[in-house]
PDB file with one MODEL, atoms N, CA, C and O in Angstrom:
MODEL        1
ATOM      1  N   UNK A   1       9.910   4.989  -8.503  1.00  0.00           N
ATOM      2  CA  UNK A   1      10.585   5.715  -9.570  1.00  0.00           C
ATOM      3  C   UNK A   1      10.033   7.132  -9.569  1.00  0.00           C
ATOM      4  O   UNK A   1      10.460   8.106  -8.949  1.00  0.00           O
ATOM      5  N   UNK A   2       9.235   7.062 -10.202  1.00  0.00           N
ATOM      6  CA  UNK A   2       8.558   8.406 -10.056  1.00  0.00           C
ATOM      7  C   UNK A   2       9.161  10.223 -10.085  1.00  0.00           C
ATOM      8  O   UNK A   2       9.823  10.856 -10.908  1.00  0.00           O
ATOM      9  N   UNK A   3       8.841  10.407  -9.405  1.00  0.00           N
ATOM     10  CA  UNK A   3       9.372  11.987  -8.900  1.00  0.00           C
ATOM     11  C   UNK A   3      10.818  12.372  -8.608  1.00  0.00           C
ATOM     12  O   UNK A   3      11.414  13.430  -8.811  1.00  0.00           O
ATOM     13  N   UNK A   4      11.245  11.132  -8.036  1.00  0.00           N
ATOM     14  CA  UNK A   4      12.948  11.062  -8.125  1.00  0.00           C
ATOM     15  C   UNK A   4      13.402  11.014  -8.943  1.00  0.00           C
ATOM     16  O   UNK A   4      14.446  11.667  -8.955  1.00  0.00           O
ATOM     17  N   UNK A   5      13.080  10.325 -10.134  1.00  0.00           N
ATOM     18  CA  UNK A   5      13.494  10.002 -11.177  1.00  0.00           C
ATOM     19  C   UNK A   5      13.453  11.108 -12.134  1.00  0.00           C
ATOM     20  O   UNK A   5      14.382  11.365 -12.899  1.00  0.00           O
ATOM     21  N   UNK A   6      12.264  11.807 -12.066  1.00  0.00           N
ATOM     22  CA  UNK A   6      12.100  12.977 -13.168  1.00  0.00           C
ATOM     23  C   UNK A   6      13.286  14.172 -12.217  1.00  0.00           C
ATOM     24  O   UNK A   6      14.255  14.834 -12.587  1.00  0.00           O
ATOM     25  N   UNK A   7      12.686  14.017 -11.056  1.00  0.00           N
ATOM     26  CA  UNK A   7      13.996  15.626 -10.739  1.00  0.00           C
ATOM     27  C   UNK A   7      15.550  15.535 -10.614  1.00  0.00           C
ATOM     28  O   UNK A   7      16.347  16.460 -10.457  1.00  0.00           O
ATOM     29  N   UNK A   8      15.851  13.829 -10.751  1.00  0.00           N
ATOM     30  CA  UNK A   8      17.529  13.413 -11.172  1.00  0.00           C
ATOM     31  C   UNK A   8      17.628  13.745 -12.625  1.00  0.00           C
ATOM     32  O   UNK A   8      18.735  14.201 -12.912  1.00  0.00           O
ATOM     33  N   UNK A   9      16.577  13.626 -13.883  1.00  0.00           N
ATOM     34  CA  UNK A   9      17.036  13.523 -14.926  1.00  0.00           C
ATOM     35  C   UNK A   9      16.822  15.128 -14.754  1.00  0.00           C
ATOM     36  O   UNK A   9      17.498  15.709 -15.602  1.00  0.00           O
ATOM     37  N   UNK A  10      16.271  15.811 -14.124  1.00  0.00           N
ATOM     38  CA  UNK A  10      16.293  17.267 -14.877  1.00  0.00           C
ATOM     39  C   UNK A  10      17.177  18.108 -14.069  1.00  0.00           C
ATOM     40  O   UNK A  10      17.102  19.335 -14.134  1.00  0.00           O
ATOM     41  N   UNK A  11      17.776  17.674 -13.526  1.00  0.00           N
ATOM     42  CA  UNK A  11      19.177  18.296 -12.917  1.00  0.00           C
ATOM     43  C   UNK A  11      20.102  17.104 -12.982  1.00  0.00           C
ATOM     44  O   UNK A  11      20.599  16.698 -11.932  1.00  0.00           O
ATOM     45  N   UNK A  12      20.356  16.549 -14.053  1.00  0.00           N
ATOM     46  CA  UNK A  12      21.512  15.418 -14.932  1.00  0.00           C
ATOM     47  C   UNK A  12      22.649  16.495 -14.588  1.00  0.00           C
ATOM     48  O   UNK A  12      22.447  17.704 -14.483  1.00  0.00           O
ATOM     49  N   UNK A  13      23.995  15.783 -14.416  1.00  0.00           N
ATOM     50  CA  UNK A  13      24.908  16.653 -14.334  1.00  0.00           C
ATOM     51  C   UNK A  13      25.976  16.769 -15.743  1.00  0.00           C
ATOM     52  O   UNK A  13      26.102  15.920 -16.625  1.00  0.00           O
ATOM     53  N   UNK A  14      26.695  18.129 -15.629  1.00  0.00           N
ATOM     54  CA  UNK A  14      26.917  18.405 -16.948  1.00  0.00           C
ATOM     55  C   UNK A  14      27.848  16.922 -17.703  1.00  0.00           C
ATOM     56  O   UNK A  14      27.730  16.549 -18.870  1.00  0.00           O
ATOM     57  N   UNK A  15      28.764  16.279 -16.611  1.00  0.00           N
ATOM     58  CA  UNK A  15      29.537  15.436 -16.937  1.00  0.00           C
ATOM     59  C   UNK A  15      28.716  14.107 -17.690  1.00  0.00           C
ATOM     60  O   UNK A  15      29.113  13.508 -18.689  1.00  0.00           O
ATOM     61  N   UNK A  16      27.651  13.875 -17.031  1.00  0.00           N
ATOM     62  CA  UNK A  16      27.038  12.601 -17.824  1.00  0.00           C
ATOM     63  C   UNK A  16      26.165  13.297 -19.085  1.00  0.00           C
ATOM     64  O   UNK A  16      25.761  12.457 -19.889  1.00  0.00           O
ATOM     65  N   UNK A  17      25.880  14.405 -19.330  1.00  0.00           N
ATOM     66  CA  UNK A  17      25.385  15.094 -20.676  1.00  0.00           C
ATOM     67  C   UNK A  17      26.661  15.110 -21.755  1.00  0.00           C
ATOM     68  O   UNK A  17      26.555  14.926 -22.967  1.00  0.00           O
ATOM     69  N   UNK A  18      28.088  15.417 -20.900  1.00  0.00           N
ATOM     70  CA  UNK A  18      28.931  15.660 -21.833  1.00  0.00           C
ATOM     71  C   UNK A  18      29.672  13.987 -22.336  1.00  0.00           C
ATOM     72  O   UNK A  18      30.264  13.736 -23.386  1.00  0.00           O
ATOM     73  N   UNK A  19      29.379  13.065 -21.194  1.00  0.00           N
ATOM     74  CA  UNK A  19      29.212  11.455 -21.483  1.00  0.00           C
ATOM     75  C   UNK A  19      28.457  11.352 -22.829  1.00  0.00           C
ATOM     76  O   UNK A  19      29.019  10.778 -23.762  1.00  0.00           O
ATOM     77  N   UNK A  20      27.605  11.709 -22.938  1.00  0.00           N
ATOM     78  CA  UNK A  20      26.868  11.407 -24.079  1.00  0.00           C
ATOM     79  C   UNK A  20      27.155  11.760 -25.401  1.00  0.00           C
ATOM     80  O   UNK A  20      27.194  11.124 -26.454  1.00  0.00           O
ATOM     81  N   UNK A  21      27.372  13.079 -25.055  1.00  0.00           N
ATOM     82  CA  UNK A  21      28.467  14.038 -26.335  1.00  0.00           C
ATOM     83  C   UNK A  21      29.441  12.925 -26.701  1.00  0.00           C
ATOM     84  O   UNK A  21      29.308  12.283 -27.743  1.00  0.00           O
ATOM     85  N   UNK A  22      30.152  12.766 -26.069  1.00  0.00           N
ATOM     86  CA  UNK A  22      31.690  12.674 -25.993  1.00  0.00           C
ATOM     87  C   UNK A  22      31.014  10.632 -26.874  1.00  0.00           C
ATOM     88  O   UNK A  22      31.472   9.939 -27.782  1.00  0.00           O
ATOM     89  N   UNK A  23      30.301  10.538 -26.312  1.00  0.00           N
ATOM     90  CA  UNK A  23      30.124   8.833 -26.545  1.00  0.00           C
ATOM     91  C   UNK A  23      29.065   8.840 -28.278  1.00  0.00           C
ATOM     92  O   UNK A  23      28.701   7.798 -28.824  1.00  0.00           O
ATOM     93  N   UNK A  24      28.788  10.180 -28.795  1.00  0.00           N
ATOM     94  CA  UNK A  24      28.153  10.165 -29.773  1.00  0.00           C
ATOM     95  C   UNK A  24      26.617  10.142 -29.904  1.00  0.00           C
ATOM     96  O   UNK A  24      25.984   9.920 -30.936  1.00  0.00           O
ATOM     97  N   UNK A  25      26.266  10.334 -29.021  1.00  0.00           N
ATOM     98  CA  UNK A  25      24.684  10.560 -28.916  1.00  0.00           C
ATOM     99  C   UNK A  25      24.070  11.821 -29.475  1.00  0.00           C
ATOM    100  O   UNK A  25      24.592  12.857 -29.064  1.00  0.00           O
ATOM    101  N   UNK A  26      23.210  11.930 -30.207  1.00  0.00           N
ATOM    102  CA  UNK A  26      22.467  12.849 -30.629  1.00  0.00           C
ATOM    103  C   UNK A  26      21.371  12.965 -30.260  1.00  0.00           C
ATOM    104  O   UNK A  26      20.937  11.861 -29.931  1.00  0.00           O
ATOM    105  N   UNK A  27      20.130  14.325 -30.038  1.00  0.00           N
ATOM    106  CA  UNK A  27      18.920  13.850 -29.824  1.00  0.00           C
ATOM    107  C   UNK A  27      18.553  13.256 -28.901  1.00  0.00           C
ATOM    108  O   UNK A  27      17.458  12.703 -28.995  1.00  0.00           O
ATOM    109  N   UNK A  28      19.286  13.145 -27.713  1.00  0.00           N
ATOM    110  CA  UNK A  28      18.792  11.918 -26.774  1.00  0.00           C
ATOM    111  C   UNK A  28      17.613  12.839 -25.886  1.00  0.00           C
ATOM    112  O   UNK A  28      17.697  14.029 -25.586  1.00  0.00           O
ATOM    113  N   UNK A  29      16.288  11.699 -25.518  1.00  0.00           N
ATOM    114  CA  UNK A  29      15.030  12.245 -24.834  1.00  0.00           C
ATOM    115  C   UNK A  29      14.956  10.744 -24.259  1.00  0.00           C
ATOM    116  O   UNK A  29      15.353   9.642 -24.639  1.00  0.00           O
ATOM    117  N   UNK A  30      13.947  11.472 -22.678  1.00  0.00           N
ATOM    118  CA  UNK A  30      13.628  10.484 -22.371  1.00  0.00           C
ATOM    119  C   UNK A  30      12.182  10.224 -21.859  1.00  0.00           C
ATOM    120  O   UNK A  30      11.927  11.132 -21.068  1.00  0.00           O
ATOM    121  N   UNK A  31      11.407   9.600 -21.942  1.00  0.00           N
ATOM    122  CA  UNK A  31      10.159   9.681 -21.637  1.00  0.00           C
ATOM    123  C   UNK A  31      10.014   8.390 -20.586  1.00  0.00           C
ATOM    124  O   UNK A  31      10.541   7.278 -20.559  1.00  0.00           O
ATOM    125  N   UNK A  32       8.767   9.272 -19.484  1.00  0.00           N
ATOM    126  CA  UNK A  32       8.232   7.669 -18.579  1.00  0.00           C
ATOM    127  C   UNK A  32       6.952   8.342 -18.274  1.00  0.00           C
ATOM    128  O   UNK A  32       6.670   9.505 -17.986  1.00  0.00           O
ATOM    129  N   UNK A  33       6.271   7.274 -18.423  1.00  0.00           N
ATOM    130  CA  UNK A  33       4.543   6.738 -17.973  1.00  0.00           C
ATOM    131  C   UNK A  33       4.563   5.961 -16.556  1.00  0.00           C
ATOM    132  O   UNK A  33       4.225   4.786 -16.700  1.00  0.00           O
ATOM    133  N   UNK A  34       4.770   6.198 -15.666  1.00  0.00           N
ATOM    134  CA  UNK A  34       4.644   5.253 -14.405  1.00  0.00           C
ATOM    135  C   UNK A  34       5.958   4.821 -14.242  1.00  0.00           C
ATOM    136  O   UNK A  34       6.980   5.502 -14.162  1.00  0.00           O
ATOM    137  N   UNK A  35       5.752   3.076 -14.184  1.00  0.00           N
ATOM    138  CA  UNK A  35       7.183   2.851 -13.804  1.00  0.00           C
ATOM    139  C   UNK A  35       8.192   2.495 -15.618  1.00  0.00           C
ATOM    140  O   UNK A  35       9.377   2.240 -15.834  1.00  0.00           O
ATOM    141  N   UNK A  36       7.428   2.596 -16.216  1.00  0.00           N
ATOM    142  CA  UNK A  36       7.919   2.678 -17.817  1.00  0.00           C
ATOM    143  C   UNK A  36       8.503   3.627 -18.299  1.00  0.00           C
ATOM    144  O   UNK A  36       8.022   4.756 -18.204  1.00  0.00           O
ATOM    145  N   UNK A  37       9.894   3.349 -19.048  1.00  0.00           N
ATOM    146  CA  UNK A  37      10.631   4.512 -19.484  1.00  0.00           C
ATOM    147  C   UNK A  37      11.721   4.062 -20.870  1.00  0.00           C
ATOM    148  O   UNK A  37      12.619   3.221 -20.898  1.00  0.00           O
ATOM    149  N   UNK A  38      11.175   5.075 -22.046  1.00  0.00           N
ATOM    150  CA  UNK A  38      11.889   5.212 -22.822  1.00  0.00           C
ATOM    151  C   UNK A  38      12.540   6.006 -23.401  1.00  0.00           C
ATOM    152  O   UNK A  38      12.249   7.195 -23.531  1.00  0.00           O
ATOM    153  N   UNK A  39      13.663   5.366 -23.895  1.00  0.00           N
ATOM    154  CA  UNK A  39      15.152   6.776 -24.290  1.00  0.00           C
ATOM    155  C   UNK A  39      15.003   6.258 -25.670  1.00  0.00           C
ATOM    156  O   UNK A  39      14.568   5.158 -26.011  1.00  0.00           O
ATOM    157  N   UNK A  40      15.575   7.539 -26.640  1.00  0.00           N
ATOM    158  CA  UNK A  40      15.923   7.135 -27.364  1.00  0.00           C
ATOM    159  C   UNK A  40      17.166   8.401 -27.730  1.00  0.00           C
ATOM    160  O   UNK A  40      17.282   9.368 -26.977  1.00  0.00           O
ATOM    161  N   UNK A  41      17.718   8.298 -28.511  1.00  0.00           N
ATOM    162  CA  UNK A  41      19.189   8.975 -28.922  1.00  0.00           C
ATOM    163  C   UNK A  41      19.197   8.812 -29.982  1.00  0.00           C
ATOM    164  O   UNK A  41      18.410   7.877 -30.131  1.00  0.00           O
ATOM    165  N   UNK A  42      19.747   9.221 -31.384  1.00  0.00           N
ATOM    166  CA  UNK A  42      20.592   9.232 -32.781  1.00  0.00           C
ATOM    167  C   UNK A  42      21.909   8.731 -32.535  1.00  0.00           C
ATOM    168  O   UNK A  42      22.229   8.533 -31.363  1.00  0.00           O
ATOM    169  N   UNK A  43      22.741   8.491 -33.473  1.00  0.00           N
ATOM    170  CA  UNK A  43      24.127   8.278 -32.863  1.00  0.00           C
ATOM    171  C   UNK A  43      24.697   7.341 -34.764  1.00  0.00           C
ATOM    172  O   UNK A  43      24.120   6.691 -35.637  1.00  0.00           O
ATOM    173  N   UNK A  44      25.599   7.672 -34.596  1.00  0.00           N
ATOM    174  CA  UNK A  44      26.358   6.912 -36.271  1.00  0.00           C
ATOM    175  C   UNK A  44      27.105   5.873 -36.111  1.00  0.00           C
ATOM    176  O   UNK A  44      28.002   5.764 -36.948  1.00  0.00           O
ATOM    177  N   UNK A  45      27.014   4.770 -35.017  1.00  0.00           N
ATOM    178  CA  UNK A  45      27.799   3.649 -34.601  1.00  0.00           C
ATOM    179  C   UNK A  45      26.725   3.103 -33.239  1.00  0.00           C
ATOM    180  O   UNK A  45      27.113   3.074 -32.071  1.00  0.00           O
ATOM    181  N   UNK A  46      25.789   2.829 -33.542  1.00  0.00           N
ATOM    182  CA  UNK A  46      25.018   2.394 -32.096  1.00  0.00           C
ATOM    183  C   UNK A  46      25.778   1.742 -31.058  1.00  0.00           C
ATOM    184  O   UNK A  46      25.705   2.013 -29.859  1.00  0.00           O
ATOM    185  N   UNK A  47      26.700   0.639 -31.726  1.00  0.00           N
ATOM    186  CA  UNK A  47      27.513  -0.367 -30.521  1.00  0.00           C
ATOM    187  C   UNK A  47      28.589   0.449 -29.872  1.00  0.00           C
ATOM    188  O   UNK A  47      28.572   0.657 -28.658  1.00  0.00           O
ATOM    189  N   UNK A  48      29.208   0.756 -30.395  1.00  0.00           N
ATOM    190  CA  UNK A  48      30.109   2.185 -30.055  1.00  0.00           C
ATOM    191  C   UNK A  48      29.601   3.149 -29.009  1.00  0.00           C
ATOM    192  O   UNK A  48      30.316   3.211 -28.009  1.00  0.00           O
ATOM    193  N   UNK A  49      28.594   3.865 -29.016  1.00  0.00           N
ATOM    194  CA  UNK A  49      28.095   4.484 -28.791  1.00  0.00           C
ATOM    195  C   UNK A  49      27.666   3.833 -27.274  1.00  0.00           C
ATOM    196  O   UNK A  49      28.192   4.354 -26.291  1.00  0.00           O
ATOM    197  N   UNK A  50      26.688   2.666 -27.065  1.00  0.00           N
ATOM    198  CA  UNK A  50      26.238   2.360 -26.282  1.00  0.00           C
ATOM    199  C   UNK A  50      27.715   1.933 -24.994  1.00  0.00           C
ATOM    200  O   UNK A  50      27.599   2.173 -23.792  1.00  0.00           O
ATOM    201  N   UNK A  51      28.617   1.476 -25.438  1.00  0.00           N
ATOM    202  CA  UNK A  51      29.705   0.656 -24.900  1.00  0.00           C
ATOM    203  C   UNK A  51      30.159   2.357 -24.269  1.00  0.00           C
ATOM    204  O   UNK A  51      30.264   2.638 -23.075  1.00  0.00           O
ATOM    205  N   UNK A  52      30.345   3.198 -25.289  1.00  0.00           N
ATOM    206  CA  UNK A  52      30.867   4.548 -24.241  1.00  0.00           C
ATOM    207  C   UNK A  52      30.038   4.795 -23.255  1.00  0.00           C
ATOM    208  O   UNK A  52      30.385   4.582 -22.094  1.00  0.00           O
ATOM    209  N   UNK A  53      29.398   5.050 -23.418  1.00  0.00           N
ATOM    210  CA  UNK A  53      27.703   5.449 -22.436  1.00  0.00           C
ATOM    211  C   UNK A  53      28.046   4.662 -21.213  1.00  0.00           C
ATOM    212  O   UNK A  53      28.301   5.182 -20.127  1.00  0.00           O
ATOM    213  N   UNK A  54      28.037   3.444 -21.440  1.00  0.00           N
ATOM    214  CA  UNK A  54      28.080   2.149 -20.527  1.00  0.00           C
ATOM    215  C   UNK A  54      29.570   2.419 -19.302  1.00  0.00           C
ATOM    216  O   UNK A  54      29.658   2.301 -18.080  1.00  0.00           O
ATOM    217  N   UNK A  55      30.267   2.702 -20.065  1.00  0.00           N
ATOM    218  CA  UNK A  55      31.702   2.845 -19.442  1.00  0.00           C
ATOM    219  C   UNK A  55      32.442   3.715 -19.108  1.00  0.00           C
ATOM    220  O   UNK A  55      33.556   3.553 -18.611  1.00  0.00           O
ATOM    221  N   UNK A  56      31.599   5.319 -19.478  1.00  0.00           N
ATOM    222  CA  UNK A  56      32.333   6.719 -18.892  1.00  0.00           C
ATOM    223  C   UNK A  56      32.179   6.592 -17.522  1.00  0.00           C
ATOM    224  O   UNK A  56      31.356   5.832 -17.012  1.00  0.00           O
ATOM    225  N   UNK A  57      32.905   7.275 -16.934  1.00  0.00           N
ATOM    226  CA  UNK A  57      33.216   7.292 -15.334  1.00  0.00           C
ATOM    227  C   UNK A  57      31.817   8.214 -14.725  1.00  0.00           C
ATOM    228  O   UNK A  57      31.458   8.353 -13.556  1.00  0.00           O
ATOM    229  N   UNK A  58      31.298   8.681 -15.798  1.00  0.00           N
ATOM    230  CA  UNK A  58      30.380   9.840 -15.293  1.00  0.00           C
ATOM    231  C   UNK A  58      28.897   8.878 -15.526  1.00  0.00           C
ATOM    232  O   UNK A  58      28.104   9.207 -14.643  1.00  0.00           O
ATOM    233  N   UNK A  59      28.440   8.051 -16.230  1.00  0.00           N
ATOM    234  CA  UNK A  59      27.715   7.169 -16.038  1.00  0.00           C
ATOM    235  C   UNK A  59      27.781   6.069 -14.993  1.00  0.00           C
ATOM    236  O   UNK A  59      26.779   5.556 -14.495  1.00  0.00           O
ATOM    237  N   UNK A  60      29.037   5.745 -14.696  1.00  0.00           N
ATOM    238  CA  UNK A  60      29.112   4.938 -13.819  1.00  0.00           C
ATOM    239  C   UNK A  60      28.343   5.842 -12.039  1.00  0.00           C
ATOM    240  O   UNK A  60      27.368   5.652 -11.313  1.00  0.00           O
ATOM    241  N   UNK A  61      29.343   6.655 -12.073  1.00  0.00           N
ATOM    242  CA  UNK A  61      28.793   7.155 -10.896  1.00  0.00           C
ATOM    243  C   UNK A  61      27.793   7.909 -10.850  1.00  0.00           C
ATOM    244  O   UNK A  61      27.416   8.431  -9.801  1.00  0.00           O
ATOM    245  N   UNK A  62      27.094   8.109 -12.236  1.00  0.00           N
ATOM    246  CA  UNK A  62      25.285   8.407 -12.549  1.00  0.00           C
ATOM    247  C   UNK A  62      24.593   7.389 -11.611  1.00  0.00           C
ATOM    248  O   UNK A  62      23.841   7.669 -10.678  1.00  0.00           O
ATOM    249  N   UNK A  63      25.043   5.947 -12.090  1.00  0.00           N
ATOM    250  CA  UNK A  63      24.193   4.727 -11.542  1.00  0.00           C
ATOM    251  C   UNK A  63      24.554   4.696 -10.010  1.00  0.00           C
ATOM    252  O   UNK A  63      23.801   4.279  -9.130  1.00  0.00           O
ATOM    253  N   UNK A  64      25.326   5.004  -9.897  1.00  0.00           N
ATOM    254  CA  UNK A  64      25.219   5.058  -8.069  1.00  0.00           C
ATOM    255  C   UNK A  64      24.666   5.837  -7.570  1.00  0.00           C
ATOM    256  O   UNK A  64      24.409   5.666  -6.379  1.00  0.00           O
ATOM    257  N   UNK A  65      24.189   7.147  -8.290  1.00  0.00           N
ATOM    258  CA  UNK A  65      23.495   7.978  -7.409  1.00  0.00           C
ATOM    259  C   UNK A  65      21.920   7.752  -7.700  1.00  0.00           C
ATOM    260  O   UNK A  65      21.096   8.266  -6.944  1.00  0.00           O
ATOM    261  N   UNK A  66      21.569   7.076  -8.662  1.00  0.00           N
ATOM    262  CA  UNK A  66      20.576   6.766  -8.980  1.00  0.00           C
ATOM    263  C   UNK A  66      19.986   5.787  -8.214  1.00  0.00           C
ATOM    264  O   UNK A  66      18.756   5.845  -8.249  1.00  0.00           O
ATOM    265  N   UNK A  67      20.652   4.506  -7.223  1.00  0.00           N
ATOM    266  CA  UNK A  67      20.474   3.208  -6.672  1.00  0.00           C
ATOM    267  C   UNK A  67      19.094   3.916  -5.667  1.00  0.00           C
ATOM    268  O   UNK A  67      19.225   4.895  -4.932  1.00  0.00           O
ATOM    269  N   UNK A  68      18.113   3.321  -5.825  1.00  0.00           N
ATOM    270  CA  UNK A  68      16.554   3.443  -4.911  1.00  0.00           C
ATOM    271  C   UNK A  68      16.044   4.469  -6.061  1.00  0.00           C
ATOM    272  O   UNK A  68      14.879   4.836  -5.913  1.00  0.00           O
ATOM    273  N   UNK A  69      16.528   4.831  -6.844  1.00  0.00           N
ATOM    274  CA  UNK A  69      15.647   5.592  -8.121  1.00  0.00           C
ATOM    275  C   UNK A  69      15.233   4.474  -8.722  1.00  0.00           C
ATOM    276  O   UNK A  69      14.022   4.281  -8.612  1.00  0.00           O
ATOM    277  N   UNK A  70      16.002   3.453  -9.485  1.00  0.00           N
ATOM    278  CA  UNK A  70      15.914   2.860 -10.429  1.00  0.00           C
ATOM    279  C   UNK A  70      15.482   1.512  -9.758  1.00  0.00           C
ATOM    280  O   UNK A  70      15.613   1.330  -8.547  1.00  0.00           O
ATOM    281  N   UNK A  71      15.048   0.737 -10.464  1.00  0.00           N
ATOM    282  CA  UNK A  71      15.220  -0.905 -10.257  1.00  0.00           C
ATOM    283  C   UNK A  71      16.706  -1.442 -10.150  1.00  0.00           C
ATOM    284  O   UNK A  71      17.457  -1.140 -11.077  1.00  0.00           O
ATOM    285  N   UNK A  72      17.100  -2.046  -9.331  1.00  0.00           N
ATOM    286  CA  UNK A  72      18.386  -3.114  -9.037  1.00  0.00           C
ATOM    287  C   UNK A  72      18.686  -3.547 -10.632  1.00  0.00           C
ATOM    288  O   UNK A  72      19.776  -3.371 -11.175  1.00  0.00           O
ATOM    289  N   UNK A  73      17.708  -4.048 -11.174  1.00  0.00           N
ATOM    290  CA  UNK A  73      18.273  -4.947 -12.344  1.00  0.00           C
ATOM    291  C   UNK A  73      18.397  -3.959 -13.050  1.00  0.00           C
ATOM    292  O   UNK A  73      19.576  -4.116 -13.366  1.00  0.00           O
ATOM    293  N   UNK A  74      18.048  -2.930 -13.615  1.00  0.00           N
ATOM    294  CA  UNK A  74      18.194  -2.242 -14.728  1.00  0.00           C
ATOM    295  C   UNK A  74      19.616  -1.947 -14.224  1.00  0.00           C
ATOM    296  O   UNK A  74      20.499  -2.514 -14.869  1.00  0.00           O
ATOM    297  N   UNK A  75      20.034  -1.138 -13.155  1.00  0.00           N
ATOM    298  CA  UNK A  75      21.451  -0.830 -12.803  1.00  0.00           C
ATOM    299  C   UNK A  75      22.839  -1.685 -13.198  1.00  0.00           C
ATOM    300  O   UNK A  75      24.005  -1.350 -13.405  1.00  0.00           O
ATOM    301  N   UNK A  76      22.017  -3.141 -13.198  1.00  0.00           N
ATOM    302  CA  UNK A  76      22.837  -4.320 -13.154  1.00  0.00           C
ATOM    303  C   UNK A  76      23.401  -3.853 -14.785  1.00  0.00           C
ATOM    304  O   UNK A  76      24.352  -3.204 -15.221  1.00  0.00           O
ATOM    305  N   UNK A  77      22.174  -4.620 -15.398  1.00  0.00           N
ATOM    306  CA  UNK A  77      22.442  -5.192 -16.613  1.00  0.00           C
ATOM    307  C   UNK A  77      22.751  -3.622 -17.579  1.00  0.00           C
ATOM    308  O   UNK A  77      23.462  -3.631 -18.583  1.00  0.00           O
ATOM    309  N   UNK A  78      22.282  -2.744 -17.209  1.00  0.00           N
ATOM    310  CA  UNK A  78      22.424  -1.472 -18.170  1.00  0.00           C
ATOM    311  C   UNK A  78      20.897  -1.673 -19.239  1.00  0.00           C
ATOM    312  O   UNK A  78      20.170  -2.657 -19.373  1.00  0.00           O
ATOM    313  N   UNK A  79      20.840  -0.579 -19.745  1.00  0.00           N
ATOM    314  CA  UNK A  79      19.826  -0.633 -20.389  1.00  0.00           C
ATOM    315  C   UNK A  79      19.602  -1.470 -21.658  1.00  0.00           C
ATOM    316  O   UNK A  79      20.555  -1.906 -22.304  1.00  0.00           O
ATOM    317  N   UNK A  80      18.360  -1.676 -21.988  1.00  0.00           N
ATOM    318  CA  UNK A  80      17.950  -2.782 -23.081  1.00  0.00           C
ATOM    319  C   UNK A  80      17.810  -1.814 -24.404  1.00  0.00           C
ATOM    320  O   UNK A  80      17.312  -0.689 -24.383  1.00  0.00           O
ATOM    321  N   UNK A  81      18.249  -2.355 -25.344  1.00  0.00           N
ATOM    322  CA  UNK A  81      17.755  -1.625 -26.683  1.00  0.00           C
ATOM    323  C   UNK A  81      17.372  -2.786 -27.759  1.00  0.00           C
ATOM    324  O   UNK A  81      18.136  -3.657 -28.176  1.00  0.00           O
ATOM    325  N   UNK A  82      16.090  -2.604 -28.087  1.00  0.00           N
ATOM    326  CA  UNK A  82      15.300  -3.314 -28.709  1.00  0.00           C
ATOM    327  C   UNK A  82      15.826  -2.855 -30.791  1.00  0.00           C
ATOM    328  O   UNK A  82      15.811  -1.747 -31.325  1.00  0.00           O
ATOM    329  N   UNK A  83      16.121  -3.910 -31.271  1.00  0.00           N
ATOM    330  CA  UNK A  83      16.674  -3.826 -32.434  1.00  0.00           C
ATOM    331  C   UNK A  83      15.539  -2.547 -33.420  1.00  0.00           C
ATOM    332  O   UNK A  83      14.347  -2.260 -33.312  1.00  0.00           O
ATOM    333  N   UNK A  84      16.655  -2.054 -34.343  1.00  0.00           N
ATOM    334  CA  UNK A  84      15.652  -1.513 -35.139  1.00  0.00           C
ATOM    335  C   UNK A  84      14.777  -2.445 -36.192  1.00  0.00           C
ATOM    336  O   UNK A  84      14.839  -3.654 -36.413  1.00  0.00           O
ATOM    337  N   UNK A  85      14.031  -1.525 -36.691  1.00  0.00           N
ATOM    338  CA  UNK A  85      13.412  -2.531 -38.248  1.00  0.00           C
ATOM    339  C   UNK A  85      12.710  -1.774 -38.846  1.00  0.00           C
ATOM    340  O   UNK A  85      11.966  -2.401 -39.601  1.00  0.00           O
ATOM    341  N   UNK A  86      12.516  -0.323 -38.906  1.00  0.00           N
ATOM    342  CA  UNK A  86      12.470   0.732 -39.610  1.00  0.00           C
ATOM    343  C   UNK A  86      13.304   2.240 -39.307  1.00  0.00           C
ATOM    344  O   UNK A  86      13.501   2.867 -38.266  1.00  0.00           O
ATOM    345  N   UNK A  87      13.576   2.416 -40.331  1.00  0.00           N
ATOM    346  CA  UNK A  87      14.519   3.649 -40.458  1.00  0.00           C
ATOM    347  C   UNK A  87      13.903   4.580 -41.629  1.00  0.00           C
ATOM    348  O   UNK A  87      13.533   4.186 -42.734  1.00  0.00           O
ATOM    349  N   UNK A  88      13.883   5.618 -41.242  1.00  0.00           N
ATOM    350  CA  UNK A  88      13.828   6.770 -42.725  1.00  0.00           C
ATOM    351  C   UNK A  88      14.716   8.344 -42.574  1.00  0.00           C
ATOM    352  O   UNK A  88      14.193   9.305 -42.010  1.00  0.00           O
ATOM    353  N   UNK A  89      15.712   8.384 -43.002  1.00  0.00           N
ATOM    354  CA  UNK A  89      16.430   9.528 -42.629  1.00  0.00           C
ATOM    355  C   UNK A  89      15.976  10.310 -43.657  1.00  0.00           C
ATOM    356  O   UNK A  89      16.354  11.478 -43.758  1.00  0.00           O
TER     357      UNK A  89
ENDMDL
END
């Protein structure tokens, strides 16, 4: 992961940034420690939100250019989001 990974996300192309727009994401950052990596985003419909992300044409062919960046399974399944259980706006 590593080094590939940081110089794909920092030359992201405008179409999968505007994926995100367009799918309701706010705020989105992403952080990694080794092979560990977390995103997080704002957004006013999470399921919504995630299902666009999941299914713009510009994410899709994100994940193909990503294949030997990422792990196989993460590509597979799409990313995990662990429920909330605190909020304070």
């Amino acid at each position: 992961m590593g080094e590939k990974y940081d110089r794909a996300h920092a030359e992201a192309w405008p179409s999968v940034r505007q994926n995100l727009i367009d799918a309701g994401a706010r705020n989105f950052s992403i952080w990694r420690q080794g092979t560990t990596v977390f995103g997080y985003y704002e957004c006013d419909d999470a399921e919504a939100t995630k299902k666009a992300i999941a299914e713009g044409e510009a994410r899709l062919r994100w994940g193909d250019a990503l294949e030997g960046v990422c792990s196989p399974e993460v590509l597979e399944r799409g990313e995990d989001y662990p429920p909330e259980v605190f909020r304070q706006d």
